[in-house]
N, C-alpha and C positions, 0 to 999 in steps of 0.2 A: 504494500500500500504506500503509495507517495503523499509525503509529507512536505509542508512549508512552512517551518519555523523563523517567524521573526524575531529581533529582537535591539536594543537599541534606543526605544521610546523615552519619554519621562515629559520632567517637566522643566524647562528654561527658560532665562529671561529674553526679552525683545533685546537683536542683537546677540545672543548665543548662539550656540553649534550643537550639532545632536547628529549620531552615526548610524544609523539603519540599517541592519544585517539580515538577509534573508538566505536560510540554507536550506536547500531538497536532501531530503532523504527517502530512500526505497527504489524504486524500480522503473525512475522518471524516463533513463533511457537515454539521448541526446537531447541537451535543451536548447531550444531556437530561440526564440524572443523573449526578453526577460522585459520586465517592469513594472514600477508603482503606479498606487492609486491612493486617493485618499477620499476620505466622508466625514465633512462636520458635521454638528448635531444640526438637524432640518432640513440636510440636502443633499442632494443626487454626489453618489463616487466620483469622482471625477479625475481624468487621468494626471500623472504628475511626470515624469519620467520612460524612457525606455532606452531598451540598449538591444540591438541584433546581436549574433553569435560573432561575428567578426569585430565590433567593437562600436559600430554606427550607434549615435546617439539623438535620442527627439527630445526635447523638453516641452513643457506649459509655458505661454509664456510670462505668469505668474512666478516661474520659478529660476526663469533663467539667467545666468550668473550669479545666481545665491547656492544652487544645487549643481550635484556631480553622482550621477549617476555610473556603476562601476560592476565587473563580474569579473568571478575567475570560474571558469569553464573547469580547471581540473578539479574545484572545490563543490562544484554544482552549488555558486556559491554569490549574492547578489549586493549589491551597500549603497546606500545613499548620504553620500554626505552633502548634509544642508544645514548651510552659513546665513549668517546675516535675518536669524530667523524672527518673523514678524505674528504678530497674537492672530493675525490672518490666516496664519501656516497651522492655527489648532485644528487636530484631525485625528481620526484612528488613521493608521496610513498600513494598505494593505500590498501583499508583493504577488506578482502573476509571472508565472511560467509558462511557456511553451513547447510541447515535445517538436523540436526539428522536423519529425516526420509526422505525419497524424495531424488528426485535432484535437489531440488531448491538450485540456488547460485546467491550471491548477492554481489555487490560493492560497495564500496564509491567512491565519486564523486574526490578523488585524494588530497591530500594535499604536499603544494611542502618545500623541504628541501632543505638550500641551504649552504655548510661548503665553508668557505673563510672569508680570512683574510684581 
């Protein structure tokens, strides 16, 4: 059974850094598209990040040049670091996998960020 454990969340001030780790475990196979997503309280998930298997990067444009998006493929292994974080960036922020081949897609179980001072 494949898993996606995040981890990494808490709580920091407007203007801090926070390092978001997501790792597969079991029988995911080869992963293709990796990426975040996040969901305030009231509103739709909404995408935050992604990275291809080769290293191609997309951001929000909410997030871009505060966040860095990252994988190590031999770790099955995914991180977000995000900078310069604003009480607008508060979210459970969740991580999506993709099998290379297939349409299997997979989640983690959400880990929550909270910026406030």
């Amino acid at each position: 059974q494949v898993q996606l454990v995040e981890s990494g969340g808490g709580l920091v001030q407007p203007g801090g850094s926070l390092r978001l780790s997501c790792a597969a475990s079991g029988s995911i196979g080869t992963i293709g598209d990796m990426g975040w997503y996040r969901q305030a309280p009231g509103k739709q998930r909404e995408f935050v990040a992604s990275t291809t298997r080769s290293g191609s990067t997309n951001y929000a444009d909410s997030v871009k040049g505060r966040f860095t998006i990252s994988r190590d493929n031999a770790k099955n292994t995914m991180y977000l670091q995000m900078n310069s974080l604003k009480p607008e960036d508060t979210a459970v922020y969740y991580c999506n996998m993709k099998r290379l081949f297939g349409s299997a897609d997979y989640w983690g179980q959400g880990t929550q960020v909270t910026v406030s001072s």
